[in-house]
N, C-alpha and C positions, 0 to 999 in steps of 0.2 A: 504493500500500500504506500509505505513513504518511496519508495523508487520511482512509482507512479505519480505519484504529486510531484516529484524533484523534476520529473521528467515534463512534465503540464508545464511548472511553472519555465521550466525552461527555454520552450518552444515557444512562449508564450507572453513571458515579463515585459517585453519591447512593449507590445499593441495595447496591453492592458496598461501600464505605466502611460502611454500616451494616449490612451482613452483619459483617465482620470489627471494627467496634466490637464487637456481641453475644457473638461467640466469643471477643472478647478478655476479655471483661466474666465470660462464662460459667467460664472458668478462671481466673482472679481470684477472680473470689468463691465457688468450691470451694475456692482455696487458704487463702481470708480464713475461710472454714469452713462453706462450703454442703453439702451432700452432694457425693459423688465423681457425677461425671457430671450435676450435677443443678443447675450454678450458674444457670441460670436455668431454667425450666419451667411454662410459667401454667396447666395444668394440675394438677400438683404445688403449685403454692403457693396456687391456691385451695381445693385440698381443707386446706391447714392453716390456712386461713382460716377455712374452713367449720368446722373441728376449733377454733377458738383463740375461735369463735363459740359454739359449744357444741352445733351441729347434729347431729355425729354425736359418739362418745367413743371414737373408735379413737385412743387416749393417747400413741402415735407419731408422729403426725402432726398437732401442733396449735401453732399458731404463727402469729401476724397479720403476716402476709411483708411487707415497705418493699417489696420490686420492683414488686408487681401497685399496689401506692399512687405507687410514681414513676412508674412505664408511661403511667398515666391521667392524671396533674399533670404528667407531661412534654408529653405530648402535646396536652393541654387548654391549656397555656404558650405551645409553640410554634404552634399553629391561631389562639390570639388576637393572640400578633406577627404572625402573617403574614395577618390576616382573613382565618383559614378556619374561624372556630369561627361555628357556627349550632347553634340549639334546631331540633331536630326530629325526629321519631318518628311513630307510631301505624301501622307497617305490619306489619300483622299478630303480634302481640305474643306472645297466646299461642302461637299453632304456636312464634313463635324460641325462648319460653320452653323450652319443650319439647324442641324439636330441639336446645337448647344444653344440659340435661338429658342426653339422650343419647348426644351428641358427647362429654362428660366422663364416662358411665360407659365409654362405649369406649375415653376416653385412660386409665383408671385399671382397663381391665383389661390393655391392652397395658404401663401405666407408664409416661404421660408424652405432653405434647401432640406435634403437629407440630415444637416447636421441640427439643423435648428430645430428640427422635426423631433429628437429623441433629446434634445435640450429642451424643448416645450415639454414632452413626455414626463423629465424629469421633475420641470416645475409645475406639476398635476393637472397637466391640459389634455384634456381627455380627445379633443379635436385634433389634437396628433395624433393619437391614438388610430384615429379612421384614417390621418392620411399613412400612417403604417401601413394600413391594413393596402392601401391603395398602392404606395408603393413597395410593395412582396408580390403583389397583383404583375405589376409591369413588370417585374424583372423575372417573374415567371415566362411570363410571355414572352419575352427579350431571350430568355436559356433556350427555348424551341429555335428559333435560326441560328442558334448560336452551335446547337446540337448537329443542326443539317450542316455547316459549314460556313455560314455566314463570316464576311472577312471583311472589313475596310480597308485590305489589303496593308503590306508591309512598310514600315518608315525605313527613309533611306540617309546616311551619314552626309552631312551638312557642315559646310565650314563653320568654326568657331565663331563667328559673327550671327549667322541667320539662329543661334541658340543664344547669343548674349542679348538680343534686339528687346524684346519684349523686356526681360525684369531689369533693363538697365534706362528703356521709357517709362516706366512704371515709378522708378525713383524718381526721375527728373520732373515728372509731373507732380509726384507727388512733394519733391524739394519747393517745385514753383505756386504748390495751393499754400505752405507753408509762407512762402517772403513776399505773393504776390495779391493782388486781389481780381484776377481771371475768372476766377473759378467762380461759379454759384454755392453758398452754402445757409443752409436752411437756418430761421430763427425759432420754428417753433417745429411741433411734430416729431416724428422718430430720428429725422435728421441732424434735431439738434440737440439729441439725448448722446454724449458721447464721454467716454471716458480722456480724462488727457494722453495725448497725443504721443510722449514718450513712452509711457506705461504701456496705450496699445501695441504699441510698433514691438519693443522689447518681449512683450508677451508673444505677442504674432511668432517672430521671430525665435522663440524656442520652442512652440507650437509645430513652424515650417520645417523645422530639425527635426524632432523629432518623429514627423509624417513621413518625411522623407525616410527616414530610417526602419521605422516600424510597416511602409508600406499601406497604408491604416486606409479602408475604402468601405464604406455602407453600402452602396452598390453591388461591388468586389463583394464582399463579406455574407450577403446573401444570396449572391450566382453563385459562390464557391460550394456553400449549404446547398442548393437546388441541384449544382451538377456533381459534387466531389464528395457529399458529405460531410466537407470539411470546415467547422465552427472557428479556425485561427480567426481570420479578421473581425467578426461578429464581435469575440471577446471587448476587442477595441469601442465596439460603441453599446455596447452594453455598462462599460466600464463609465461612460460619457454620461448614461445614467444614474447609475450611483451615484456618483460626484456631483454631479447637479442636483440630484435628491438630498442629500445628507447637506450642501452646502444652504441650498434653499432651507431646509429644516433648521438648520444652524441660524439663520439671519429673518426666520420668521415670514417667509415669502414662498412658501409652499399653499399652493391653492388647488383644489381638488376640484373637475367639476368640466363644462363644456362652459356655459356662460361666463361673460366678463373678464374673460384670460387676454394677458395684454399684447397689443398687435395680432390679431385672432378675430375670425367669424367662426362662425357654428354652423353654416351649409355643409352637412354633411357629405352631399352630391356633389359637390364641385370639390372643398380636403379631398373626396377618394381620387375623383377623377384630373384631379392636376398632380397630384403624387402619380398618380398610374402611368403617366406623361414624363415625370421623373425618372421614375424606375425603369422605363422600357428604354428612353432615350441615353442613359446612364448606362446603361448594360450594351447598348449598341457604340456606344464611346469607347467604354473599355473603361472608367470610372466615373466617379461622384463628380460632382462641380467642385469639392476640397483637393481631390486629389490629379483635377485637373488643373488645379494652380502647383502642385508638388509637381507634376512631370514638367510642366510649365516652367518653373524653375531649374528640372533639370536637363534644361539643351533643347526639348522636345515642341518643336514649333506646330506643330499638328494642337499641343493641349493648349499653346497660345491662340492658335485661330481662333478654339473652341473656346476659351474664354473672350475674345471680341465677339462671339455667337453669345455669348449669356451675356455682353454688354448691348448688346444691338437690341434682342430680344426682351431688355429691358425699357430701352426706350420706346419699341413698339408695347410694351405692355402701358406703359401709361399715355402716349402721346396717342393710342385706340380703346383707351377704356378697357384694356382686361387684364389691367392688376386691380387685387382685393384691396379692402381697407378693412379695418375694426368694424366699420357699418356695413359690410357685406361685398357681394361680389360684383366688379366693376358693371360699369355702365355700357360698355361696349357687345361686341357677339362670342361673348366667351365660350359658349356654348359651341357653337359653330366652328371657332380657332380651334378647339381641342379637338373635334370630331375632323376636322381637317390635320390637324397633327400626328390623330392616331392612324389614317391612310396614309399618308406621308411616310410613318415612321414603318408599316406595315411593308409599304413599296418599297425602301431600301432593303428593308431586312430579304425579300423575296428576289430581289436586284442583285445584294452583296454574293448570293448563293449562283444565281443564274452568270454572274462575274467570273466565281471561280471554276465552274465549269466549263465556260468557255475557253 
């Protein structure tokens, strides 16, 4: 029996250590002044990237976030100590562009990626709850072409330049929201709920280290359970749970329940079906919207596309009305976007297969 635990823990310390850094990180920097449930969220903070960019003008939500900038320079840091940072890209660009497009309007009409989804979880919002249920839905569905042979085909080695592009504009945009006044950045709203700006970045930044190392994916971690059996990454955001459970208990900000959870509607029909959007688009990526800022970081120009795809997709969620708010679900055809999304996403996956055969 102890052989057996020595051996768990073994294979296992990285994901779960870096699970519970996250959640400890996630309630910290709510307390330091992030939104309530929303200390870290890479969905949520690039739509106010995309807002502090001037992409869309939904005036709530506009702010050049340190985390999504420490994530990438964490990670891009720790890949070159440990020689695992390579240049390389070009497999299939557009479709990721795109599918990361609508992996973010589906997390902005549920409210929030994968991660924020099992950070809600922990702070007893039971509406993450369904979009769980929603996204295990999609990445079910995602393991079926993935089983036929589905491929976006192979990334190919890149000079050292087309892998430094993206996390070294990333900085410099974010040096110039710092000493400039370009940028849009919100006065009232979830925009202007933020932690100070060192503490993010610094946090971010051991966060992006240790992703990078532990491999750490929600997506990954339940395709691996669906095709392999294999519960390794799962541990990592189960771990995410905890820590935000025990921390919220600790600081008296534990609320149990579907109503009045912060940043949150209670449409159950739309939580499932914009998570389901998540998960399916996520699994045809190859990860989460977290762990496509860690390849992003290191060298992998295909996960930088895909994150301009989750900034684009951000501005069309609010400059067409189908991002949520707390009062419910946008004004626009969100109904329709998603039912258009989930063809979309159906035709690649039948495409990717009909690809490798030929």
């Amino acid at each position: 029996m102890e052989k057996k635990q020595s051996s768990f823990w073994k294979e296992n310390w990285l994901v779960i250590v870096t699970g519970l850094v996250i959640g400890a990180a996630a309630v910290a920097l709510s307390a330091l002044g992030n939104p309530a449930n929303m200390g870290f969220c890479i969905a949520c903070f690039e739509r106010d990237i995309a807002g502090a960019l001037k992409f869309h003008q939904a005036g709530v939500v506009q702010y050049f976030r340190p985390e999504i900038v420490g994530i990438v320079l964490g990670a891009m840091c720790m890949a070159m100590v440990k020689k695992e940072w390579r240049a390389q890209g070009g497999s299939s660009p557009i479709t990721r562009f795109l599918i990361g497009m609508l992996v973010m309007i589906g997390a902005l009409v549920f409210l929030g990626c994968p991660l924020r989804m099992v950070i809600r979880i922990g702070g007893g919002d039971l509406n993450a709850v369904v979009g769980l249920v929603g996204f295990i839905v999609g990445i079910v569905i995602g393991t079926f072409p993935l089983k036929n042979g589905f491929t976006l085909n192979r990334a190919y080695k890149q000079n050292k330049a087309e892998g430094l592009i993206f996390p070294i504009l990333l900085a410099v945009l974010f040096i110039l929201s710092l000493v400039t006044t370009l940028f849009a950045l919100s006065t009232e709203g979830p925009g202007s709920m933020r932690a100070p700006w060192i503490a993010a970045l610094l946090i971010a930044l051991v966060v992006g280290a240790l992703c990078q190392r532990s491999r750490l994916c929600m997506a990954g971690g339940i395709r691996d359970i669906v095709l392999f059996k294999d519960f390794h990454l799962i541990l990592g955001f189960a771990a995410v749970i905890v820590a935000v459970l025990i921390g919220n208990l600790i600081l008296g900000k534990f609320k149990l329940g579907f109503a009045d959870q912060p940043v949150a509607h209670s449409d159950a029909v739309f939580n499932f079906l914009g998570m389901v959007l998540v998960g399916w688009g996520s699994v045809l990526l190859g990860g989460c919207p977290l762990r496509q800022l860690v390849l992003a970081g290191e060298g992998n120009s295909d996960s930088a596309i895909t994150v301009l795809g989750f900034l684009a997709g951000a501005a069309v969620s609010h400059n067409f009305g189908l991002a949520s708010s707390a009062k419910g679900i946008g004004a626009g055809p969100v109904l329709w976007v998603l039912i258009a999304g989930f063809v979309f996403l159906a035709l690649i996956s039948v495409e990717g297969k009909i690809a490798q055969d030929a």
